[in-house]
BAMARTOR-789330 format. One record per residue (C-alpha): residue in three letters; chain; x, y, z. Coordinates in nm, 4 decimals, always signed. Each point is the difference from the previous one (the first is absolute). Layout:
<atoms>
ATOM   residuo   cadena          x          y          z
ATOM       ALA        A          X          Y          Z
...
</atoms>
This chain:
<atoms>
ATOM   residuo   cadena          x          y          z
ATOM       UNK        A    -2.5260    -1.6126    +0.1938
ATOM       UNK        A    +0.0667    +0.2419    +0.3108
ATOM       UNK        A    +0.3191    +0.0240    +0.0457
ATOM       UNK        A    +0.2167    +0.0494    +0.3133
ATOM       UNK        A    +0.1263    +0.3785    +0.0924
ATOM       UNK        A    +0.3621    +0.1291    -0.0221
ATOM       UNK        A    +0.1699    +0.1723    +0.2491
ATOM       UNK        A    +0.3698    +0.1883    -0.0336
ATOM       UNK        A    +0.1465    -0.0292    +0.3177
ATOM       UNK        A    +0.3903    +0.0252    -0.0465
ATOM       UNK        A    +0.1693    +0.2372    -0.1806
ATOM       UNK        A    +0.4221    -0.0379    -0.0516
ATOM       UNK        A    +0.2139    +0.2266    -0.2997
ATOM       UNK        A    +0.3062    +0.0955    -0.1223
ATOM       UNK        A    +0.0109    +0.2857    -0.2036
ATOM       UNK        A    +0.2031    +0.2761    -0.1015
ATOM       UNK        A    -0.1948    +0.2303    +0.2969
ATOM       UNK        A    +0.1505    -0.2449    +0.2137
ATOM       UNK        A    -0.0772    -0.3431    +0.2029
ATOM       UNK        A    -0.2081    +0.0856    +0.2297
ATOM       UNK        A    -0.4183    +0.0410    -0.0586
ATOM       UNK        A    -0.1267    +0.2263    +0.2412
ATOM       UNK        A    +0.3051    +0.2665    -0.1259
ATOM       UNK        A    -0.0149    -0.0908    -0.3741
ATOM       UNK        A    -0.3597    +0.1083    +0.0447
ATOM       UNK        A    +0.0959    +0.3143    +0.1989
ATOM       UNK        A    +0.1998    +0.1137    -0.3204
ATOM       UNK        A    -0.2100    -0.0715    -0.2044
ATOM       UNK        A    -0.2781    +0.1938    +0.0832
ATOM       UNK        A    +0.2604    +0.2562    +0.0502
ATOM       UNK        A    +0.1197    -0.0406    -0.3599
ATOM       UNK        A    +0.3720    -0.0788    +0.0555
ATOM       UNK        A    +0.1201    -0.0987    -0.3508
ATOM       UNK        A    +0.2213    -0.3469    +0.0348
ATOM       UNK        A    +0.1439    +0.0370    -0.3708
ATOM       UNK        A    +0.4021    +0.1127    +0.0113
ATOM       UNK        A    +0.2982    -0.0535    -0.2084
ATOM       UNK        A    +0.0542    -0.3655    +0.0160
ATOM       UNK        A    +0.3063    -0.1656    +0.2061
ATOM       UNK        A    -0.0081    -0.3262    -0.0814
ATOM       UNK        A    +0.1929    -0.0172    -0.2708
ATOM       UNK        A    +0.1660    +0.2964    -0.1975
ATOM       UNK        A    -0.3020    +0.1224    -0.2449
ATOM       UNK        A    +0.1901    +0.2914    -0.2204
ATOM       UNK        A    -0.0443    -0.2160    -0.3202
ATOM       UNK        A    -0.3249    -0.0061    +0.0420
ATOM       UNK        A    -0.2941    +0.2484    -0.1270
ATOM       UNK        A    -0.1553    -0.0233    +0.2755
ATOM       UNK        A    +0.2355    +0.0052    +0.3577
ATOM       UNK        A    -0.2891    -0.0115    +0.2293
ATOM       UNK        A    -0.2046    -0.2184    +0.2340
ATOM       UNK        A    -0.2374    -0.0989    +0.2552
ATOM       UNK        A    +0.3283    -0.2113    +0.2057
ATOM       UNK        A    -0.0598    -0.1374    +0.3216
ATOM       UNK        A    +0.2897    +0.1504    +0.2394
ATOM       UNK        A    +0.1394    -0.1287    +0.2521
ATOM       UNK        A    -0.1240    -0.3655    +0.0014
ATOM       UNK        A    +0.2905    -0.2055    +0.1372
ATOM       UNK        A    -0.1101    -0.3499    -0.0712
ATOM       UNK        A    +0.2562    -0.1669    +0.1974
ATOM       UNK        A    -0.1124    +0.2155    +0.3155
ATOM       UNK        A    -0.3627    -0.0768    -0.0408
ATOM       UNK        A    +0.0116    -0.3415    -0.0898
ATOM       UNK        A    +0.3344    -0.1705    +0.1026
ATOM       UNK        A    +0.2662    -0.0409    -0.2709
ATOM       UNK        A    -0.0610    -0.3391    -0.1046
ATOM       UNK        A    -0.4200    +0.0760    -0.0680
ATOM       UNK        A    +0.1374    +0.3595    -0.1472
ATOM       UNK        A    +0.2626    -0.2314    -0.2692
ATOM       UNK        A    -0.2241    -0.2398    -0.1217
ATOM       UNK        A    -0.2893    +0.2246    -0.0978
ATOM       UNK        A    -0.0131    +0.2441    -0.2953
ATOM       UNK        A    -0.0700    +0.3630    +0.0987
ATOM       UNK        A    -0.3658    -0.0114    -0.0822
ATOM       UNK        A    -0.0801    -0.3720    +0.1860
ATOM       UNK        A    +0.1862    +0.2362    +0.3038
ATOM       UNK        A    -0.2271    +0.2724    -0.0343
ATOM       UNK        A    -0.3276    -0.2683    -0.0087
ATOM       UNK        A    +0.1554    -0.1574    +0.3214
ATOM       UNK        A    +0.0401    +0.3387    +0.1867
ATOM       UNK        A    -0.3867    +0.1163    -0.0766
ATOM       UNK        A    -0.1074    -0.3535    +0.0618
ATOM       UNK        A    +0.1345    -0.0099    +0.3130
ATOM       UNK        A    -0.1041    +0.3103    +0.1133
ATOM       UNK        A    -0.3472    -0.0422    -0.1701
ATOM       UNK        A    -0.0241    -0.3013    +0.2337
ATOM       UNK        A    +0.1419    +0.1808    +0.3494
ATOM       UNK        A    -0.2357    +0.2912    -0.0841
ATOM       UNK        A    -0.3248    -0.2465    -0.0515
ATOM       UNK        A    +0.1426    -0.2116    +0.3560
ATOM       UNK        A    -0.0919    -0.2993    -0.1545
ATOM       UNK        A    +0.1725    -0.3428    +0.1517
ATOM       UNK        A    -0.0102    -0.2598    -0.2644
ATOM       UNK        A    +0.0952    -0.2154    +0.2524
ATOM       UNK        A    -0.3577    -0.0018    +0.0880
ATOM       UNK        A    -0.1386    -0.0652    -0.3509
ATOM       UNK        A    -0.0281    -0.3053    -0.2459
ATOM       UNK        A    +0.2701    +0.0538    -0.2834
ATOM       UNK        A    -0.1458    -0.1630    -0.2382
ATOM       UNK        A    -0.2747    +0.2947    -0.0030
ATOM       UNK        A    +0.2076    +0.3015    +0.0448
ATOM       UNK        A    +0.1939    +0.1309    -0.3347
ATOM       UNK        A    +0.2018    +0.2352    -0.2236
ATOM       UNK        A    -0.0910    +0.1550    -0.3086
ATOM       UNK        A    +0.2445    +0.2769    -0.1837
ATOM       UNK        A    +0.0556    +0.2129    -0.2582
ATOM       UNK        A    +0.3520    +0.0359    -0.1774
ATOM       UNK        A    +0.0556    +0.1377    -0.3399
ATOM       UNK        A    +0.3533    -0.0863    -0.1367
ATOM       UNK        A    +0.1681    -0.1823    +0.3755
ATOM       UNK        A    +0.3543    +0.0010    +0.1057
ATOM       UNK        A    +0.1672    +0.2266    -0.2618
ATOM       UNK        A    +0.2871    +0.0804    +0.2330
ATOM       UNK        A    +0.1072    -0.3565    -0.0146
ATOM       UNK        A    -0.1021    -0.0750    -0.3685
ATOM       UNK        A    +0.2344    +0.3135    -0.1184
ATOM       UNK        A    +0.2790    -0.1235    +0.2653
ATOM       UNK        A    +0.0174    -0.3464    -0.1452
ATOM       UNK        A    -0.0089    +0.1097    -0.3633
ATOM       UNK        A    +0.3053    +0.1900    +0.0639
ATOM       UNK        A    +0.1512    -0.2867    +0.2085
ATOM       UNK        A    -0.1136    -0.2172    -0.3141
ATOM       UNK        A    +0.1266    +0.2029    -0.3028
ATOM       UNK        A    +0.3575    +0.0614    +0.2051
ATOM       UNK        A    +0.1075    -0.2924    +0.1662
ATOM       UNK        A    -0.2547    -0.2752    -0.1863
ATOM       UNK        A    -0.2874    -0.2505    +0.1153
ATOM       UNK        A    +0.2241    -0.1279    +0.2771
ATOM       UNK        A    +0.0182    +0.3024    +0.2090
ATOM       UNK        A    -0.3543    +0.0348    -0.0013
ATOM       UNK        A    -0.1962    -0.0385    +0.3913
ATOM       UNK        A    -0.2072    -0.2975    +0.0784
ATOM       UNK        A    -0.2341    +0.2216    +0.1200
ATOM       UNK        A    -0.0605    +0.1916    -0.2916
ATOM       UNK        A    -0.3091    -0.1207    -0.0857
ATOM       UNK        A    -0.2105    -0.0125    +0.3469
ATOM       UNK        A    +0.1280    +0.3616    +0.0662
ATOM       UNK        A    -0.1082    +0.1188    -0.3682
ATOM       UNK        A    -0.3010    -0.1810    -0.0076
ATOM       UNK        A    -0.3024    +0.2441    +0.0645
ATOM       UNK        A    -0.1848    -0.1957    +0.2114
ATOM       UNK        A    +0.2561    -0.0598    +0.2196
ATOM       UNK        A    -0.1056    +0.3030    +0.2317
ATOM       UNK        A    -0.3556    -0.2073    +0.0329
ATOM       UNK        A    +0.2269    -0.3069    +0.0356
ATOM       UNK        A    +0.1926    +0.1369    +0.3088
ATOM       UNK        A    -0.2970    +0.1185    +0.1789
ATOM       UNK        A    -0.2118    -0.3270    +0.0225
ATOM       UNK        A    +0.3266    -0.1079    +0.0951
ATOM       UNK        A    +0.1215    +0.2231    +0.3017
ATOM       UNK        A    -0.4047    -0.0339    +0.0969
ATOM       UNK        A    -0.0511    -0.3417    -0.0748
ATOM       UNK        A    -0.3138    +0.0492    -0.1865
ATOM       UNK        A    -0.0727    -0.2964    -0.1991
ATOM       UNK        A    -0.3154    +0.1217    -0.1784
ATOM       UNK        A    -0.0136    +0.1817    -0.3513
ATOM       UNK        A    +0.3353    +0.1401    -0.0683
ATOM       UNK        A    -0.0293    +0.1950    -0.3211
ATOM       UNK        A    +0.1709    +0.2731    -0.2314
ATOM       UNK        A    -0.1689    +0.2063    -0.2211
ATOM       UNK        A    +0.2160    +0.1804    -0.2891
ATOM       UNK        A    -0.2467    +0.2836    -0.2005
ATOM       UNK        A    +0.2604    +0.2784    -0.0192
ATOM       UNK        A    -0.1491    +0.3052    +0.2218
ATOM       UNK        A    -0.2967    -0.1810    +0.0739
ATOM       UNK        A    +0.1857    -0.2855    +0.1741
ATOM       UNK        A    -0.0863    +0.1144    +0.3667
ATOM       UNK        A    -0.3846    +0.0471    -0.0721
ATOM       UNK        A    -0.0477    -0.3359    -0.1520
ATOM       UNK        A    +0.1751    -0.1787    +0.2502
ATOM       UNK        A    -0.2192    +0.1643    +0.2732
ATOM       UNK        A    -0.3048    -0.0793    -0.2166
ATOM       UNK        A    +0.1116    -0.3528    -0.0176
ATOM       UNK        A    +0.0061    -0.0330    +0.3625
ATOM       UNK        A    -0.2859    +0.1826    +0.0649
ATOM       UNK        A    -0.1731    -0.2945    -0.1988
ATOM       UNK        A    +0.1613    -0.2531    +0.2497
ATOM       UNK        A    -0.1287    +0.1103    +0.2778
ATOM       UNK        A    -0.3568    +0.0935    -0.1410
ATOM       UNK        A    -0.0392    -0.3494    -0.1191
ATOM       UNK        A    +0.1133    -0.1375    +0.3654
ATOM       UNK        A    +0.3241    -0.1986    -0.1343
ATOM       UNK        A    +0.2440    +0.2013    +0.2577
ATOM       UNK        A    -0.0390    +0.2514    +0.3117
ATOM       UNK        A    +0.2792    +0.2237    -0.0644
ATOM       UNK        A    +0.2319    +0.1028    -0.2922
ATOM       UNK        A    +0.2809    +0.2479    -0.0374
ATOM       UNK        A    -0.0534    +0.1829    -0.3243
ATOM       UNK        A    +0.1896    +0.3066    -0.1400
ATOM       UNK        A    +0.2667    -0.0227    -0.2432
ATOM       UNK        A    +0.3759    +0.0728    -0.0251
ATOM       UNK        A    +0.2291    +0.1517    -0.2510
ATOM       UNK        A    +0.3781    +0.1118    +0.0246
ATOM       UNK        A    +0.0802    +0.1000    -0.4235
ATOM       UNK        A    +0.1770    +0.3237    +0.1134
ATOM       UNK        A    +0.3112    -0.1100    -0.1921
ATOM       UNK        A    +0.1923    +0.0565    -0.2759
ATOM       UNK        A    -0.1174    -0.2675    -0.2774
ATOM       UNK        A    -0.3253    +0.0817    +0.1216
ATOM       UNK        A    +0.0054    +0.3822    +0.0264
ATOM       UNK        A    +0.1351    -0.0065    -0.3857
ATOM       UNK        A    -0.2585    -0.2089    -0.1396
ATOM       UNK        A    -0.2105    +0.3024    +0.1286
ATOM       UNK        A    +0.1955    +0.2613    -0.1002
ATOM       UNK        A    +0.0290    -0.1568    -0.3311
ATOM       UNK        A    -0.4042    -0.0460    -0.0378
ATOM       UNK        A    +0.0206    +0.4068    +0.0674
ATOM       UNK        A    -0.2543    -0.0826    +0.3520
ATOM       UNK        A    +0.1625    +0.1751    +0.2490
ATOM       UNK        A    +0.0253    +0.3592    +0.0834
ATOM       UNK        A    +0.3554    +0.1901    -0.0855
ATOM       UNK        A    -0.0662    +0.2327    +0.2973
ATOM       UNK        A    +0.3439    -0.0832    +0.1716
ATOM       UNK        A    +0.0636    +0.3437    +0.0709
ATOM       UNK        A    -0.2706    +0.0437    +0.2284
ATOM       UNK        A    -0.0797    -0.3351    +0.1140
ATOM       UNK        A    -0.2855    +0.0589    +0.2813
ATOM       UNK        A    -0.1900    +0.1528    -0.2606
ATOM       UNK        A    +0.0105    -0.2689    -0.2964
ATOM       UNK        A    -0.2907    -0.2201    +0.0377
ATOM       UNK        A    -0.3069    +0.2281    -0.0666
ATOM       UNK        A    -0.2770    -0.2016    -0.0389
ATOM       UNK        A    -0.3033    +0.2063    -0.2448
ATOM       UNK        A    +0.2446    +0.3088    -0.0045
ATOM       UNK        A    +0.0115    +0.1289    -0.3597
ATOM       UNK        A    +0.4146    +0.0098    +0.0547
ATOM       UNK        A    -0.0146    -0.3690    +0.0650
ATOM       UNK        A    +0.2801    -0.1477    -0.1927
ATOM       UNK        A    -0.0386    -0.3640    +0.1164
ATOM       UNK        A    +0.0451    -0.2533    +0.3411
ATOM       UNK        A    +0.2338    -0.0310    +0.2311
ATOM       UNK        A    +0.1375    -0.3472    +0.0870
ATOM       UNK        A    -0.0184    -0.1545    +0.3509
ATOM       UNK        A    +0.0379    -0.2390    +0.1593
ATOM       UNK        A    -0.1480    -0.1807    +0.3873
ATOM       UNK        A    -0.2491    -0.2242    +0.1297
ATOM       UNK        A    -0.3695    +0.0579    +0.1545
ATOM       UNK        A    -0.1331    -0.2892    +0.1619
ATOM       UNK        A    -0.3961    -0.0571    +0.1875
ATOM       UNK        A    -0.1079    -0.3175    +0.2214
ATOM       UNK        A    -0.3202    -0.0428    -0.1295
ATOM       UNK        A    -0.2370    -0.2242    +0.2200
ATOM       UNK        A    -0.3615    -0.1552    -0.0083
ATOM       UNK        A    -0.2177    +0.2740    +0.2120
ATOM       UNK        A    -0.0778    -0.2454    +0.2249
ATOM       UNK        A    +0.3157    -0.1383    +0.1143
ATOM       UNK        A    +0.1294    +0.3682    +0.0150
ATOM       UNK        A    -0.2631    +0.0392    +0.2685
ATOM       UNK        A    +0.0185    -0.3291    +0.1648
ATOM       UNK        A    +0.3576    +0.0780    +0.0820
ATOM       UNK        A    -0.0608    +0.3637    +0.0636
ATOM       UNK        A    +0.2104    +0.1510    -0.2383
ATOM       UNK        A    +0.0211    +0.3791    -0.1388
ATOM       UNK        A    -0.1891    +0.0609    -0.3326
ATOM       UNK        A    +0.1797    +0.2786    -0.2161
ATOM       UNK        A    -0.2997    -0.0803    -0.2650
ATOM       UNK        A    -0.2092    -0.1936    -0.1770
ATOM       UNK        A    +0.0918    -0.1097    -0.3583
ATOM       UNK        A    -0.3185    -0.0489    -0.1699
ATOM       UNK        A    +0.0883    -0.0990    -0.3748
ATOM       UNK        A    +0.2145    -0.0311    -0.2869
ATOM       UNK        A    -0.0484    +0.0405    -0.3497
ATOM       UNK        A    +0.2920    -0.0675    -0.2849
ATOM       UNK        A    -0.0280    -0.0046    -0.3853
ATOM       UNK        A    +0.2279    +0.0280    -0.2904
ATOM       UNK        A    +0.0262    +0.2981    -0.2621
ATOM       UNK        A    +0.0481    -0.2670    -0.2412
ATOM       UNK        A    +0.1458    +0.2838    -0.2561
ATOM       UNK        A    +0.3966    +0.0978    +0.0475
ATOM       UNK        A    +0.2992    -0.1805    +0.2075
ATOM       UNK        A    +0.0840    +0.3489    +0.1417
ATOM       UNK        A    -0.2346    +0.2242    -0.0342
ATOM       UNK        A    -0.3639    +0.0213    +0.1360
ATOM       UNK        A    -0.3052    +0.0520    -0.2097
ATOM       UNK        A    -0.0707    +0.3679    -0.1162
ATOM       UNK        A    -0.3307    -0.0794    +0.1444
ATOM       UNK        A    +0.0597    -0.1220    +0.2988
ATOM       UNK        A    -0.2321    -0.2968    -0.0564
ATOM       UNK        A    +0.1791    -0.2922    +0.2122
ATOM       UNK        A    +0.0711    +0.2628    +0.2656
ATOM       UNK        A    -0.3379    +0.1132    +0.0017
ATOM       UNK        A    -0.0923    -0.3952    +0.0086
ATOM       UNK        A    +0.2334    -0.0806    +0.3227
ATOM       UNK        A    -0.1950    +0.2921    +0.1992
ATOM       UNK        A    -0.3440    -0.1053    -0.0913
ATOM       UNK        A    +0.0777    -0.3520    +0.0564
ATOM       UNK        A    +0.1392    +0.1150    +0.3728
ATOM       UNK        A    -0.2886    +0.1673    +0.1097
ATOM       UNK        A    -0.2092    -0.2150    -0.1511
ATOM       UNK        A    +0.1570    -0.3337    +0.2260
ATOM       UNK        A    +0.0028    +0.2629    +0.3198
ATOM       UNK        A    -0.3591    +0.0482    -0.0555
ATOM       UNK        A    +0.0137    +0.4129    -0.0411
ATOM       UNK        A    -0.0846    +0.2362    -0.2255
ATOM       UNK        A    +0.2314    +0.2678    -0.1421
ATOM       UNK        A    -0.1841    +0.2666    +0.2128
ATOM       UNK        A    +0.1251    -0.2055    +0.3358
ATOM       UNK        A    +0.3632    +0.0695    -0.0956
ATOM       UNK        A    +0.1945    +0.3329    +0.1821
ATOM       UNK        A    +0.3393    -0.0825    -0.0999
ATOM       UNK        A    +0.1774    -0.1529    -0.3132
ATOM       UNK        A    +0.4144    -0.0815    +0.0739
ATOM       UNK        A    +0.0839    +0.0292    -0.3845
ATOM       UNK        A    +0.2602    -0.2026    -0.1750
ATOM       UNK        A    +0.0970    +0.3436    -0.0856
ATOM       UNK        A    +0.3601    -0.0205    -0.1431
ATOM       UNK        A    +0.0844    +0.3088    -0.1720
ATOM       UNK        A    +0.0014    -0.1237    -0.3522
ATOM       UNK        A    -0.1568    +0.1824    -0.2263
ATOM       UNK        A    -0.2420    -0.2199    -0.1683
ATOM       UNK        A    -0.0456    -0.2080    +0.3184
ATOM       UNK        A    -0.1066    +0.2874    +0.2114
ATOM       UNK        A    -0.2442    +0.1097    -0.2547
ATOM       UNK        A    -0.1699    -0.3670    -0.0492
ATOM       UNK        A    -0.0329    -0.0381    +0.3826
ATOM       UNK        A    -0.2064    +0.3343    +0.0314
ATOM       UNK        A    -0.1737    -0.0712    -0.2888
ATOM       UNK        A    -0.1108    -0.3490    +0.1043
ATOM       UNK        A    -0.0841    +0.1582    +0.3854
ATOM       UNK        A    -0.2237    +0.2544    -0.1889
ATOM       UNK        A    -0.1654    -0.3340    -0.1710
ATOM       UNK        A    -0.0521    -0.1648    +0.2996
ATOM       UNK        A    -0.1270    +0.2765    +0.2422
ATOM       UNK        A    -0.2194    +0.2220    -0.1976
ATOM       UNK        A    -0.1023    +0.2981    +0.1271
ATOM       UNK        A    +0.1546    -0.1060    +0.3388
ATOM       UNK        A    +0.3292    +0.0023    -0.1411
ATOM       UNK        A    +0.0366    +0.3581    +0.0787
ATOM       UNK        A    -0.0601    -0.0845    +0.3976
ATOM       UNK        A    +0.3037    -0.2068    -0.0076
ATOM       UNK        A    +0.2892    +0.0007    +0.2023
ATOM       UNK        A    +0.2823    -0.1359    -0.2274
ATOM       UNK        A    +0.4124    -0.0236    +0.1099
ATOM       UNK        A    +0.2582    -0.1765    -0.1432
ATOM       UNK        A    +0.2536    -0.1891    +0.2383
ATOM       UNK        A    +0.2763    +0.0024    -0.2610
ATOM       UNK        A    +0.0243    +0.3906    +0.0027
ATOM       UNK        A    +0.2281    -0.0508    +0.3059
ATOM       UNK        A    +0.1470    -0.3500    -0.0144
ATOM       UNK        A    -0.0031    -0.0726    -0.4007
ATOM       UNK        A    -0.1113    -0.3392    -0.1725
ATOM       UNK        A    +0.0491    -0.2966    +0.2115
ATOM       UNK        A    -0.0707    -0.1598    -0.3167
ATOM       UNK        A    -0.1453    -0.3943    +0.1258
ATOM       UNK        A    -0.0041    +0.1254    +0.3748
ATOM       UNK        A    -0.2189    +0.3316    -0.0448
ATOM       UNK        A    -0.3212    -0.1561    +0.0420
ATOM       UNK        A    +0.1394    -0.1346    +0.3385
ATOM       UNK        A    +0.1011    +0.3222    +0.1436
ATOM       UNK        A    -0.3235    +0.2089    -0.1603
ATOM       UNK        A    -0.2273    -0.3094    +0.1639
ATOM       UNK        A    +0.1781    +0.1101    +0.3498
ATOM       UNK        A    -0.0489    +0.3832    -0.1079
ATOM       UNK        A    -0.3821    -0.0282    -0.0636
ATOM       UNK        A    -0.0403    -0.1769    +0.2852
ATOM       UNK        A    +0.1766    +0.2492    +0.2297
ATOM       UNK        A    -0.2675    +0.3136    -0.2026
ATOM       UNK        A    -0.2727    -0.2341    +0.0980
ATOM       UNK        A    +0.0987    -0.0849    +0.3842
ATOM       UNK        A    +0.1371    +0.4216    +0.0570
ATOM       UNK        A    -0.2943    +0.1778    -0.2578
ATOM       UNK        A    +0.2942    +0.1541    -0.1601
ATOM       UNK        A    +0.1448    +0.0251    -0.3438
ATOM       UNK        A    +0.3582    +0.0800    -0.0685
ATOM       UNK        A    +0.0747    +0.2531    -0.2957
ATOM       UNK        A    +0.1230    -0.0536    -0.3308
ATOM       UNK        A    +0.3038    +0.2413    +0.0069
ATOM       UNK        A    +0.1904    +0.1637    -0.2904
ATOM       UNK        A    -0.3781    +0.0718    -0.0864
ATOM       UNK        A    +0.1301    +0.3487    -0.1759
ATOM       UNK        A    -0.1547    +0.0369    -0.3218
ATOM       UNK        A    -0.3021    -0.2719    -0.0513
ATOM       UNK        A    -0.0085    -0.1144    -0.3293
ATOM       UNK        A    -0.3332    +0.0907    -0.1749
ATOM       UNK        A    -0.1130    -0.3638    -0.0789
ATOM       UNK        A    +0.0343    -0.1212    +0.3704
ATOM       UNK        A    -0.2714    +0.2478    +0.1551
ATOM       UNK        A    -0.0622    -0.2334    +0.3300
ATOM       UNK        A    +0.0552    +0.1016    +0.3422
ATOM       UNK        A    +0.3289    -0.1292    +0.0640
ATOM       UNK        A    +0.0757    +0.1500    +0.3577
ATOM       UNK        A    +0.2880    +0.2476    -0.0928
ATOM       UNK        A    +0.2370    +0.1013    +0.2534
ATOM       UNK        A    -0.1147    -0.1063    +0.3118
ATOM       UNK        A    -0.2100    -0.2504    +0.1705
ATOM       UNK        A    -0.3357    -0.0006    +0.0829
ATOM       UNK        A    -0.2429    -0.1363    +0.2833
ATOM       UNK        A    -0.2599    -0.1878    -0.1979
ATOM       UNK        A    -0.2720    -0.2681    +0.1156
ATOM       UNK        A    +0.0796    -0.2774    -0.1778
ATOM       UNK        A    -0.2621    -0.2824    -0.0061
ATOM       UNK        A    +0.1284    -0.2051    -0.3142
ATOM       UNK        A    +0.3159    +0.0498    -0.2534
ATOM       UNK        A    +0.1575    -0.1437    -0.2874
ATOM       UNK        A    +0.3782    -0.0649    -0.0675
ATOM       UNK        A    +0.0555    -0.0134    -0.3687
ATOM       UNK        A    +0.3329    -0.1954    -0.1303
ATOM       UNK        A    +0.0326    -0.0106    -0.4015
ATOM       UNK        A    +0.3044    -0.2249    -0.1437
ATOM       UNK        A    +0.1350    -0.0430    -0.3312
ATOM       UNK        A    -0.0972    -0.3108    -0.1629
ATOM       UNK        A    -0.3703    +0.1749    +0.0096
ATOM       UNK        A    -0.0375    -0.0958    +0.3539
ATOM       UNK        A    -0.2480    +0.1669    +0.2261
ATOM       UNK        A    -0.1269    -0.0567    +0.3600
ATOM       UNK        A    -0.1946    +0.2158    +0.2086
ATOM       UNK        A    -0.0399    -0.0370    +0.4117
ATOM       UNK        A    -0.2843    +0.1126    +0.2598
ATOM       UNK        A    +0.0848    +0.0584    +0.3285
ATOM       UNK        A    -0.3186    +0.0825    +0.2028
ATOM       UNK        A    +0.0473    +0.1879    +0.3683
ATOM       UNK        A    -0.1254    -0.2372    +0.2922
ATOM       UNK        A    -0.3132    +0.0252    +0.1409
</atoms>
């Protein structure tokens, strides 16, 4: 079967570098750490007091106060990017048939803010007192839910819930769609807002996340030997993916091609990868394998990257399967080293990432780089950025549950 080309040609975010994509990417490749104490809430109970938080997002402002109240923080973020995604890709779907235009999104765990709100309502003041509209604002798919909504898309409307790897699979799932020829156009991405307490402690409790709160800029270290676990964030990263052809019927602006997908399942441990990388290993070969390239076509690899220790290790080790010899010509950065673990919306904003390196030939740096641990021996871009032609790259998300999915993004030609 030959199927029908992908194009990327919106791009909308909210992340703890900010709102706005063209200056997200600016600090980026300047390496402006987004991690600080968090605000939120009051952390000094917890081990770890830090976070990737998204400041200075009004919802009321942005979205009116009556969208802003009956949304959970996260299904607020998904809206924002959405929106934006849509503005930056100048699609009108007044001009296109609903029923083949989309949304498919990743979400690990959904509205926390209201789920931990309404316990507390529950266990002081009883079943009574609890909101009506509990349930559609905890719900995780309610942040797909709103945006065929506001858009009136009336095609596929899905959510995908695989822990990190949420984002990726949801894009993969609607790059299917629209090879197959069932829709034109899908938003895809993925949305997460767990930067809160209940949340934060189940972490903190599972001993994941760095203790680094004296020095917060410097906590997530992705394949640093002094790596002492991830930092939480939280945000949205959101792409209007279209059939090729309609992107050029209508004219529009291609960031990038997304050329395949490939997912699998470690199959071993509910939290922790395989020592030999063998389902990550899996997801990459299976990506480059449904983009039709070879490892030696590949310039650039956006790792999951997260600054565990035995995650780190696995990743590199499972690169060094894939790539061979050519592993060692490999530009590799991890996003998270400057906004933390989006957790279900990473994949999202690391889609929008590689396909910014593709469109510019330029790879931002992993910072906090200081002292590479000896078992990740990759290229990892320390520092600062670097020009680099960029033809074809992989974004890497790994979840726990075993779940893996790898992304190509090709440059356009």
């Amino acid at each position: 079967m030959k199927y029908r080309r992908v194009a990327i040609t919106g791009l909308g975010l909210v992340t703890p570098l900010g709102m706005h994509v063209p200056r997200f990417w600016q600090e980026l490749c300047a390496g402006t750490s987004g991690v600080s104490t968090i605000e939120r809430f009051d952390p000094a109970a917890f081990r770890s007091r830090i976070g990737g938080e998204v400041k200075d997002f009004e919802p009321e402002k942005i979205l009116g106060v009556r969208e802003a109240r009956r949304l959970d923080r996260f299904a607020q973020f998904a809206l924002v990017a959405g929106r934006a995604a849509v503005a930056d890709s100048a699609l009108d779907f007044s001009g296109e048939d609903p029923c083949r235009c989309g949304v498919s999104l990743g979400c690990s765990v959904g509205g926390m803010t209201e789920f931990e709100e309404q316990h507390d309502r529950y266990r002081t003041s009883g079943p009574g007192r609890l909101s009506p509209f509990m349930i559609p604002r905890f719900m995780p798919n309610a942040a797909s839910g709103t945006l065929s909504i506001e858009l009136g898309l009336q095609g596929p409307n899905t959510t995908i819930s695989t822990a990190c790897a949420s984002a990726n699979q949801a894009v993969e799932h609607a790059l299917g769609l629209l090879r197959s020829g069932q829709v034109d156009v899908m938003l895809s991405g993925g949305a997460e807002a767990a930067l809160t307490p209940l949340a934060l402690g189940g972490f903190c409790a599972a001993r994941s996340l760095s203790t680094r709160n004296d020095d917060p800029r410097r906590a997530s270290r992705p394949f640093d030997r002094d790596r002492d676990g991830f930092v939480l964030g939280e945000g949205a990263g959101i792409v209007v993916l279209e059939a090729w052809e309609h992107a050029e019927r209508r004219g529009a602006t291609i960031y990038a091609e997304l050329l395949g997908a490939g997912t699998s399942s470690d199959a071993y441990h509910i939290a922790a990868p395989h020592p030999d990388a063998r389902g990550a290993i899996r997801a990459m070969r299976l990506a480059l394998d449904d983009a039709g390239r070879n490892p030696a076509d590949v310039q650039y690899v956006n790792a999951h990257g997260t600054s565990t220790d035995v995650g780190d290790v696995c990743e590199t080790l499972a690169i060094r399967q894939v790539f061979g010899e050519h592993a060692g010509r490999l530009a590799v950065s991890s996003t998270k080293s400057m906004i933390g673990h989006l957790l279900g919306a990473a994949g999202g904003v690391e889609l929008i990432v590689t396909a910014l390196s593709v469109r510019d030939g330029l790879v931002h740096p992993t910072i906090n780089l200081d002292a590479p641990d000896p078992a990740c021996d990759l290229d990892y871009v320390p520092g600062a950025a670097r020009p680099l032609a960029i033809d074809c790259a992989v974004s890497n998300s790994f979840g726990f549950g075993g779940h893996n999915c790898s992304l190509v993004v090709g440059r356009v030609k």
